[in-house]
Structures are given as structure tokens and as C-alpha cells.
C-alpha positions in Angstrom: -36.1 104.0 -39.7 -33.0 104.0 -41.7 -30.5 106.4 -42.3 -32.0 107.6 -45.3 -35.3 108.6 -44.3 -33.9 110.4 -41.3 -32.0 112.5 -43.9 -34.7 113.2 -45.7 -36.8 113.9 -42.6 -33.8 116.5 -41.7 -33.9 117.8 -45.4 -37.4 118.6 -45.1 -36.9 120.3 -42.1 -35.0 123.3 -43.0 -36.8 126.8 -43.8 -37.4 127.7 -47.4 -35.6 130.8 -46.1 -32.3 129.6 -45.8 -31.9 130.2 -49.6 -30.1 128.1 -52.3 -26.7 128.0 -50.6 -29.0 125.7 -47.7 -30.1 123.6 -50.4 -27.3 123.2 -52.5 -26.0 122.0 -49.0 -28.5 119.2 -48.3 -28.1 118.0 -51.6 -24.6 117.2 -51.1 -25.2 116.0 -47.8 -27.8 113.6 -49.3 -25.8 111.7 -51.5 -23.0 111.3 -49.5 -25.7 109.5 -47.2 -26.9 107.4 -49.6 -23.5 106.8 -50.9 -22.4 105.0 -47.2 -25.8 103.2 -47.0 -24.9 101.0 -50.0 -21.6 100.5 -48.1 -23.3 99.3 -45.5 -25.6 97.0 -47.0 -22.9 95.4 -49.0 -20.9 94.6 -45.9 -23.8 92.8 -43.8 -25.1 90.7 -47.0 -21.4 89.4 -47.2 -21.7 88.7 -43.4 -25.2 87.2 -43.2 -24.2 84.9 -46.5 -27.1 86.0 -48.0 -25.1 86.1 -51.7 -24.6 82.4 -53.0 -21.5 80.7 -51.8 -18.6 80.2 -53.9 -17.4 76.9 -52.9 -17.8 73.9 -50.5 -16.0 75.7 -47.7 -18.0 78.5 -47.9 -21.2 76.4 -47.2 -19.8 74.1 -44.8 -18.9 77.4 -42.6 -22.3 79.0 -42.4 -23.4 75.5 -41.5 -21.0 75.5 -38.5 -21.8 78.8 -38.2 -25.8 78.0 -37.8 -25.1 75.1 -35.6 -23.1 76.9 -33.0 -25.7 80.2 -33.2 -28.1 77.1 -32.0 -25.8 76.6 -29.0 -26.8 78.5 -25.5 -24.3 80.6 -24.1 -22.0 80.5 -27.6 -25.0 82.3 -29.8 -24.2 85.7 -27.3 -21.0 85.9 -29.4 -20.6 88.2 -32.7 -21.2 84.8 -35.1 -22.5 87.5 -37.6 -18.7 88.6 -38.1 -17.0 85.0 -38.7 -15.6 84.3 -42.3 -17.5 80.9 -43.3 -14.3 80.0 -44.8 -12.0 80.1 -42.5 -14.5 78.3 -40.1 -14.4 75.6 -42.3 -10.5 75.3 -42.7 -10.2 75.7 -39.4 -12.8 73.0 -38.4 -10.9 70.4 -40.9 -7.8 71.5 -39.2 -9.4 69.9 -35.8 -10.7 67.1 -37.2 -6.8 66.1 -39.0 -5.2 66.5 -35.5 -7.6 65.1 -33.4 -7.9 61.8 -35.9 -4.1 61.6 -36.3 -3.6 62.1 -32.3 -6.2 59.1 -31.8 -4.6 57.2 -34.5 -1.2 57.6 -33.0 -2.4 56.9 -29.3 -4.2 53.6 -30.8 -1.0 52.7 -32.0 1.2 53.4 -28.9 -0.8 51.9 -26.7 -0.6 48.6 -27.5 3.5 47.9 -27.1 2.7 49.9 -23.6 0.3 47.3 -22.6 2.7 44.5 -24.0 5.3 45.7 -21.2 3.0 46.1 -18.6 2.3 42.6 -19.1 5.8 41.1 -19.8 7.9 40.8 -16.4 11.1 42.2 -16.7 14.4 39.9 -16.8 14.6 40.9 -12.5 11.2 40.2 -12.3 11.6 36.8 -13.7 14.5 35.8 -11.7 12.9 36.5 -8.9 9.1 34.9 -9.1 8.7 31.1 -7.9 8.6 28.6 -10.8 5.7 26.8 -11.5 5.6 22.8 -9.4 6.4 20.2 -12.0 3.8 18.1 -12.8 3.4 14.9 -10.4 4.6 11.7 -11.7 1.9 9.5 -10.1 2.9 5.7 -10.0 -0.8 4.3 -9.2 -1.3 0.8 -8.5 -4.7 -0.5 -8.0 -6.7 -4.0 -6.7 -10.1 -4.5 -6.8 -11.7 -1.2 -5.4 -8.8 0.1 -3.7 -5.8 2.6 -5.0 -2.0 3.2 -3.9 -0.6 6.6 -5.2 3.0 7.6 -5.3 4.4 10.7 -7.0 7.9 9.4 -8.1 8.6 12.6 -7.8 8.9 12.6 -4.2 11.9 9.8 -4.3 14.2 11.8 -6.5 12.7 11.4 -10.0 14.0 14.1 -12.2 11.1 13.9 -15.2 13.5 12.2 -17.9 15.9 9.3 -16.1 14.5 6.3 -13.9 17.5 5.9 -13.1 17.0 9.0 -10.7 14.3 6.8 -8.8 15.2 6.0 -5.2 15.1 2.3 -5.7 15.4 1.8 -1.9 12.7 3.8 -1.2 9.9 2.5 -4.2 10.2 -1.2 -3.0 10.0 -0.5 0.6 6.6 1.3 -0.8 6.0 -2.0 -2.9 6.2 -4.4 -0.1 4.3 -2.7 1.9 1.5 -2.9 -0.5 2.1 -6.9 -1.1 1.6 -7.3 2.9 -1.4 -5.8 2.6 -2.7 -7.6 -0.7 -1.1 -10.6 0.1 -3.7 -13.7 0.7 -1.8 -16.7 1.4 -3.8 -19.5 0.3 -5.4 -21.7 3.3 -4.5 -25.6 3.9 -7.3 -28.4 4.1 -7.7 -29.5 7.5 -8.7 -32.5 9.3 -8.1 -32.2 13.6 -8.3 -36.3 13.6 -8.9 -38.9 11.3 -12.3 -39.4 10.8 -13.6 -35.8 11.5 -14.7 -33.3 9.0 -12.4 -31.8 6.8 -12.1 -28.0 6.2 -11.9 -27.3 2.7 -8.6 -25.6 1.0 -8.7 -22.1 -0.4 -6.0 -20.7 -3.6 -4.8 -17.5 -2.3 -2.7 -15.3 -4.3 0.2 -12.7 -3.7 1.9 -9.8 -5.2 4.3 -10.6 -7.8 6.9 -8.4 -7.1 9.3 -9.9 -9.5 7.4 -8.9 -12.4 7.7 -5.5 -11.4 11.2 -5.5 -10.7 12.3 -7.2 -14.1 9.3 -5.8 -16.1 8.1 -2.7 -14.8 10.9 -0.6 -13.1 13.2 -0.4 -16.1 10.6 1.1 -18.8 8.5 3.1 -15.8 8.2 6.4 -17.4 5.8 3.8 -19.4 2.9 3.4 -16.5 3.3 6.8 -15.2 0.1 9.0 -14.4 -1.8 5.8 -15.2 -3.5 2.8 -13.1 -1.7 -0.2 -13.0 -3.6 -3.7 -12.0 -1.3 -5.5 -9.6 0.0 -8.2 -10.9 -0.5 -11.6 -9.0 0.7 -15.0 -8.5 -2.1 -17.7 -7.6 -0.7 -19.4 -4.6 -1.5 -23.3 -4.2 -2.3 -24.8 -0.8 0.1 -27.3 0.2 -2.4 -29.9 1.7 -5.9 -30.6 -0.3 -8.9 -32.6 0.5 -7.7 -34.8 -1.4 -4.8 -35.6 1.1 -6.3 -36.0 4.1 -8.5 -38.5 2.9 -5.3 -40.1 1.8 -3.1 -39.6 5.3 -3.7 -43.0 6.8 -2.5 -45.0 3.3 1.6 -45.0 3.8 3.3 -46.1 6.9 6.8 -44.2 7.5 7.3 -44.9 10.9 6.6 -47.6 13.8 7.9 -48.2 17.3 6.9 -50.6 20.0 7.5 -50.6 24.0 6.3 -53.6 26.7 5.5 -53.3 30.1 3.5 -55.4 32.9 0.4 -55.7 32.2 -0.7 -56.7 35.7 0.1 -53.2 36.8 -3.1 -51.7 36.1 -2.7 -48.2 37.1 0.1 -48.4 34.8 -1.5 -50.0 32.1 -4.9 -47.7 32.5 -2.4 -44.5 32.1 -0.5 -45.6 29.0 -3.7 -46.4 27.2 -5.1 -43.0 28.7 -2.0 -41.1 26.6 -2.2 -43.1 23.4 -6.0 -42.7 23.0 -5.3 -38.8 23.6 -2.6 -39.1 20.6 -4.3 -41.4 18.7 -5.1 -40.5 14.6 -4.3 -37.0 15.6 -3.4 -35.4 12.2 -0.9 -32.4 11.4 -0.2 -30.4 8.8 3.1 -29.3 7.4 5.1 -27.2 9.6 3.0 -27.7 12.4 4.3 -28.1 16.2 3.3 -31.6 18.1 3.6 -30.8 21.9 2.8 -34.0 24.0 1.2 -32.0 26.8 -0.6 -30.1 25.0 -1.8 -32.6 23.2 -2.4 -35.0 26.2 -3.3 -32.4 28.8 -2.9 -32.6 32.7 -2.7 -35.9 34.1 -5.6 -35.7 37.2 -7.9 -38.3 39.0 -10.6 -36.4 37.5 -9.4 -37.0 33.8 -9.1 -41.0 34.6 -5.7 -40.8 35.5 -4.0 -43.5 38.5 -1.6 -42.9 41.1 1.6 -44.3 40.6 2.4 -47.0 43.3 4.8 -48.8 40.9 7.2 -47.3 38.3 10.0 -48.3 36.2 13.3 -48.2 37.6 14.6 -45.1 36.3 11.9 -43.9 35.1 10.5 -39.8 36.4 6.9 -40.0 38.0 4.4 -37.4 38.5 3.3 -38.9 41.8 0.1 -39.5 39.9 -0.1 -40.8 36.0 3.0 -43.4 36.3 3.6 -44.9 32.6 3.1 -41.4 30.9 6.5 -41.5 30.3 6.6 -44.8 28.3 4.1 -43.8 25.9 6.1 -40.2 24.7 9.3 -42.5 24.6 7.2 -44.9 21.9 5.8 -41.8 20.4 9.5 -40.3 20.0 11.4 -43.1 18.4 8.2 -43.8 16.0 8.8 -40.0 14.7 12.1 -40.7 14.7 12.1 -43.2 12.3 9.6 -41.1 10.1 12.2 -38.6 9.5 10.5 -35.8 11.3 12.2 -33.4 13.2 12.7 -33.5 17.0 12.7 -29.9 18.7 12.5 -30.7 22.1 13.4 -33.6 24.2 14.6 -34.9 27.6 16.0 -37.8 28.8 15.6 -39.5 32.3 18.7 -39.1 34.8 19.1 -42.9 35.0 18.6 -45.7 32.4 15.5 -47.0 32.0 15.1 -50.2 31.0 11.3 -50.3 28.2 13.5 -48.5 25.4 17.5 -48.4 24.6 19.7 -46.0 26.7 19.5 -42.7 25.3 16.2 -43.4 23.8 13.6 -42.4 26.2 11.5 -38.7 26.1 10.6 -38.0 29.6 7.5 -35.3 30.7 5.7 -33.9 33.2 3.0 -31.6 33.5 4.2 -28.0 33.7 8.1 -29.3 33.5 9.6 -31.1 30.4 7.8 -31.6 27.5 8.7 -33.4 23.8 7.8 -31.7 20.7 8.4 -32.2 17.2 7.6 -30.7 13.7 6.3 -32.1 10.8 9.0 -31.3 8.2 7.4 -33.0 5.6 5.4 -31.6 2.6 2.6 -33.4 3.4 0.8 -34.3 6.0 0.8 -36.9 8.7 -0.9 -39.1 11.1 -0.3 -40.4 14.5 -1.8 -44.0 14.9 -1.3 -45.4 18.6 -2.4 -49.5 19.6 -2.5 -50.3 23.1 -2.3 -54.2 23.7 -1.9 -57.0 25.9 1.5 -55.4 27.6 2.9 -53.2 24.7 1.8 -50.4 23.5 2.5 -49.4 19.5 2.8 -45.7 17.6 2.9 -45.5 14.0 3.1 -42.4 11.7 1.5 -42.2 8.2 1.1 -39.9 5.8 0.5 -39.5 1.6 1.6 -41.9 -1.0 3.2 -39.5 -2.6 5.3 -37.9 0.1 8.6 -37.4 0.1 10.3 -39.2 3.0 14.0 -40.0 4.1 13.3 -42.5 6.7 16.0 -43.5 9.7 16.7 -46.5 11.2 16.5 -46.9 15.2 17.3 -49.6 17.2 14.4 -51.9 19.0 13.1 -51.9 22.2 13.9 -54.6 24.6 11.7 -57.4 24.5 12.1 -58.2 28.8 10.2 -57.5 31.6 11.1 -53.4 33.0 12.3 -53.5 36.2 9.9 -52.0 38.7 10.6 -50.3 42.1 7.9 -49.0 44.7 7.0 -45.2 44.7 5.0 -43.6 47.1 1.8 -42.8 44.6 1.7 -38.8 46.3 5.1 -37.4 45.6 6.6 -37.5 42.5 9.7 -40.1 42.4 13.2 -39.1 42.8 14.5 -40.1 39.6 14.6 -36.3 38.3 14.9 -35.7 34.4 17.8 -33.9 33.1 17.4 -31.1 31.0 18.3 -31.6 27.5 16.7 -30.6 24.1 17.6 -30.6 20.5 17.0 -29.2 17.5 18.5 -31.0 14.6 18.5 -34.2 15.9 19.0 -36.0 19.1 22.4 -37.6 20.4 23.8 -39.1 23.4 27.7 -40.0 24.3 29.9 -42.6 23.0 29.4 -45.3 25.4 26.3 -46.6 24.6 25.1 -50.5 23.1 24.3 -48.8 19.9 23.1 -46.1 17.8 21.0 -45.6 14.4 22.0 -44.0 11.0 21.0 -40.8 11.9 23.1 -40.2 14.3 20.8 -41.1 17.1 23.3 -43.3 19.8 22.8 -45.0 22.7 24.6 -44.4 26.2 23.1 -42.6 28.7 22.1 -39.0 27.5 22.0 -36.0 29.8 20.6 -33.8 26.8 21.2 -33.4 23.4 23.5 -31.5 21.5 23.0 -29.8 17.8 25.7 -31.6 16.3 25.3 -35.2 16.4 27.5 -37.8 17.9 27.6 -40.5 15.7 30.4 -42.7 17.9 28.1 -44.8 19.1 28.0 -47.1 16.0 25.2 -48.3 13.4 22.1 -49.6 15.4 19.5 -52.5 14.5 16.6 -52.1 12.8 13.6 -50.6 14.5 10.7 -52.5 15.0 8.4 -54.7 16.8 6.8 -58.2 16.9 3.4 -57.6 18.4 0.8 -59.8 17.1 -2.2 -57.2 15.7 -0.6 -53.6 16.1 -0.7 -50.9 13.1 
């Protein structure tokens, strides 16, 4: 019930007795009622909005207005009273500030995480730099690889001169040992056996890294090199064995009695064990090696009778005489002598000073082939002499020596007992570059070989002794 109706309830309430001043009274009272009812109303339809809004901020208000009377908790509040207006300016005040602080925070934010990021000048200092990159030198063969940072030997990344040059070809060789495969003579044990073929073999060319490689490096860093090789020859083919026996380049002959058959059984005994033996370049002759231990078992004879001088085993008399032949034949090849040892005394089946004495497990006669190619031992056994000759190539390159002959007479012989070795002792002697003897001797040969009676060679080479004969030998149908 409104106010006015409760007036006019009141108004009908008073007594018709209260006369016209009563009256006059609620009439006043009436209008002035009505009068703050308009009032009223006016204010609350401003409120509510229920007139048409005069602008856009006006209508956005009640909007806001509506949607927060839709909100729990904030609908409890006097909405009713808000002016739409200033709702609206108020609201587009927000939204400016909040979008400008976002804007600004958008923009400050990233220069903040651009010096989060960037180390400071301290920071820099004091963080480890990053390792250089490696400056491989990689060499490779085949399936295999060798790796070596240059790096690690002083390389700086810009100069090769900053290479430890000691250091990279110590590295170097030690690859070439192990790459290296030295190419394999043909070889033949005897004349007449089978011949094992040659093989090339190849190694490492270093100088074609030195001159080549090492002075433009930086060029084959960080990428795989193929080792560069030299093919490697062998130094005796098939082709020259089966050619050994065609040139003669040296040729001695000794006598002795050919009724002493123990004698004459041992020296052919030791040449057949030397005969057509074959050996390459650089390799070591060793007579008893070659000939082995002089025992009954083997064929070998006591020595009863020996040459007067001459050093006996007590058993295998005439050994002796055979390595003398052998050594004067090499010596006229040109080969080279390493070890030999004369007898004490003089005997009498070569010149003094020209005899090669041995013994099983005492001395022993030895020589190299020196020359490029290589050679043949040929030994002939006859009728009281006994012959060695040495071959080799055609195409060999030999400096020949002249030595003097044996003599042609009977040796002198003297009785032994055939158990003990005899008493004429050898004296210890050997040479290397070529054997000598003193001054006092018949003669000598052009290498400086001279007669006299040697009690071991020296290294230097005596050559008083004077120019010596000729080698050689007359017997009838040896090599």
C-alpha cells in the first residue's frame, strides 16, 4: 500500500464531527502527501534507468550495473544507487591503466631478460673458454687409421711453423715401421733345389711428406690422407738363381796325398757339405755351420796322419785344408772375410799366411757376400787336390783380387795320435776388412793379402809383403 492510500485511509478516518477546521486540515495534509510521492517516484525511475539513456555511457553503466547485480555476494550491495555514468568512466578508466601497465611490462621485460642472459664483463673473465677445435692429421692404409691432433705438439691454428717437427716424425716413423713391407728375395738353399719365388714390398715414403706435405699441412688437416708408398724391388729374382752358376769370379786349388785315405775321405766329406751351396746378398757363410760336427757317425776318420803344421781335431784330419781352399777362392772373388784364423806354424798345402784353420766349437771362418747378387760355392774333389770355385750373375758387379798359388809339392806329414787333438794349436786372429800377415813373407796379392807367418789379422792391411802371382790351378777336370 502506498503512501497515498494510507492518507486517504487516515482521511476517511476522522469524525464528521470534527468540523471544517478538521477538514480544511486533511486537505492540506493531502497534497503535501501527494506532492512528496511524485518526488519519490522521480528519484527511483532515475535510479532504476527506467527513462531512456542519454548517451553511450549511460548504457554501458546499467550494463555493468546488471552484470555485477548477476554476481553472488556483490548483488547484496545498494547497485540501485550507482550513477550508470560514472560506472562507465570509471570502468574505461581500469581498462586504460590496466592495458598501458601490461603494455609497459611487455616492453620492460624483454631488455630484463637480455641481461639475465648476457654475462657480465666479471662473469666473462672468469668462465673457461671453449677447447679449440682439434687439428686431426689422419693418415690411413688399407683398413687401418693413425690420428694425431697437431694440436697436441704445439700447433697454434694459423702457423705450421708452430708444429713440433721433432715430435711429428718420431710419430711418422713409427707408422712406416709398422707399414713397412720390405720386399722378399728369391731363394734357392743349393743349386738344383726349388726356388722360392720373390715378392715387391713397399715402404712409406717419408720423403714425400717431408718435402710435400709438411710445408702446406694446414692443407690435409681434419682429412684422411692415403700413405704414400714406394714399391720396393727385391734384390735377387728367379730369374738370378737360375743364372748363379753362369760366371766364374773366383778359383783356388790345394794337393795332398792321396794314399792317406782318412785324409782324403774327410776333405771330400767337407767339400760335398759346401758344395753348390748358394747365398744371397748380405748373407753370413760360417764353415761349421755349414759343415757341422766332424763325428764317426757322420763318416768322418780319425786322424793318424796330418800335415806338418797343420791343427787336428783328433778325429776329421784334412778339415782344415778344405776351409784354407774355400778361403783363398772367396778371396779372389772379392768377397769379404769376417772371420779367420791362421795355424801357429806354417803349413806347407797353401802359402804362409794363407791358411783358415777350424775346429768344431773353437775357430771358425766366415765370410759375407758383399755383392749385389748372388753366389755359388762349387767344390771338385780329385785325384789328390781338391778345387773351390765361386760363381755368380753375368751381370754382377765384381772387383776381383789376385792371390798367389798353392804349392804344387807333396805336404809334409808327421804322425798324430788319431784320439787327441794335435799340438799344433791355432792362433787367434780375425779380420774384418781384409786379411794380412807381417812383412816377411814370399809374397803377397794386390789386395793386400801377404804372406809370412800370420798370428791374426789386423783391420788395416799390410801390404809390405809385395805383389803376389796369380791365383790358380792346373788340375786336369776341376770347375
Amino acid at each position: 500500500m502506498d503512501e497515498r492510500e494510507r492518507m486517504e485511509k487516515s482521511g476517511d478516518g476522522v469524525s464528521s464531527d470534527d468540523g471544517g477546521k478538521r477538514a480544511d486540515s486533511g486537505s492540506a495534509a493531502g497534497e503535501a502527501g501527494e506532492m512528496r510521492l511524485e518526488r519519490i517516484s522521480y528519484s527511483r525511475k532515475d535510479r532504476l534507468g527506467e527513462q531512456n539513456p542519454s548517451s553511450v555511457f549511460d548504457r554501458t553503466g546499467q550494463g555493468l550495473i546488471r552484470l555485477l547485480g548477476r554476481i553472488p555476494l556483490i548483488n547484496r550491495l545498494p547497485l540501485d544507487r550507482m550513477n550508470p555514468r560514472a560506472v562507465s568512466v570509471v570502468t574505461l578508466a581500469l581498462v586504460i591503466v590496466l592495458a598501458g601497465s601490461l603494455t609497459a611490462f611487455a616492453f620492460m621485460g624483454e631488455p630484463e631478460t637480455t641481461a639475465a642472459v648476457q654475462p657480465t664483463p666479471q662473469e666473462t673473465e672468469s668462465s673457461p673458454e671453449e677447447p679449440p677445435e682439434p687439428a686431426m692429421l689422419i693418415l690411413q692404409h688399407e683398413e687401418k687409421k693413425w690420428e694425431m691432433d697437431l694440436r697436441s705438439i704445439g700447433y697454434d691454428g694459423e702457423d705450421i711453423a708452430t708444429v713440433d717437427q721433432t715430435k711429428l716424425m718420431k710419430w711418422l716413423k713409427e707408422i712406416k715401421e709398422e707399414v713397412d713391407e720390405p720386399a722378399k728375395d728369391a731363394r734357392m738353399e743349393r743349386w738344383g733345389a726349388p726356388i722360392q719365388p720373390s715378392k715387391e714390398g713397399k715402404r712409406m715414403d717419408l720423403e714425400e711428406i717431408e718435402e710435400s706435405w709438411l710445408p702446406h699441412l694446414s692443407d690435409y688437416i681434419n682429412e684422411p690422407q692415403e700413405i704414400p708408398f714406394i714399391a720396393e724391388k727385391p734384390r735377387v729374382t728367379e730369374k738370378d738363381l737360375r743364372a748363379v752358376n753362369q760366371r766364374r769370379i773366383g778359383r783356388y786349388t790345394t794337393y795332398f796325398d792321396a794314399s792317406n785315405v782318412n785324409r782324403t775321405t774327410n776333405i771330400r766329406l767337407s767339400a760335398d757339405a759346401i758344395n753348390n751351396l748358394v747365398l744371397n746378398p748380405g748373407e753370413s757363410f760360417s764353415f761349421n755351420r755349414v759343415v757341422g760336427q766332424r763325428t764317426p757317425e757322420r763318416g768322418y776318420k780319425p786322424a793318424a796322419v796330418i800335415v806338418r803344421g797343420e791343427y787336428s781335431e783328433g778325429i776329421g784330419g784334412g778339415i782344415c785344408q778344405t776351409s784354407s781352399t774355400l778361403y783363398n777362392s772367396v778371396d779372389a772373388a772379392g768377397l769379404r772375410v769376417t772371420v779367420r784364423y791362421s795355424h801357429s806354424k806354417e803349413v806347407t798345402y797353401v802359402p804362409a799366411g794363407r791358411d783358415a784353420t777350424v775346429s768344431w766349437g773353437g775357430p771358425d771362418f766366415r765370410f759375407v757376400n758383399s755383392l749385389e747378387k748372388p753366389v755359388m760355392i762349387k767344390t771338385y774333389v780329385g785325384e789328390g787336390f781338391i778345387t773351390v770355385s765361386i760363381y755368380t750373375t753375368p751381370d754382377a758387379k765384381v772387383v776381383q783380387r789376385s792371390v798367389p798359388p798353392a804349392p804344387k809339392m807333396k805336404a809334409k806329414q808327421v804322425q798324430v795320435d788319431p784320439d787327441k787333438p794335435s799340438n799344433e794349436t791355432p792362433a787367434n786372429g780375425s779380420d774384418q776388412a781384409g786379411d794380412t800377415g807381417n812383412s816377411t813373407g814370399s809374397g803377397g796379392d794386390a789386395s793386400g793379402n801377404t804372406g809370412g807367418n800370420q798370428a791374426g789379422g789386423d783391420q788395416s792391411g799390410n801390404q809390405d809383403g809385395g805383389q803376389g802371382a796369380p791365383g790358380g790351378d792346373s788340375g786336369t777336370g776341376s770347375p
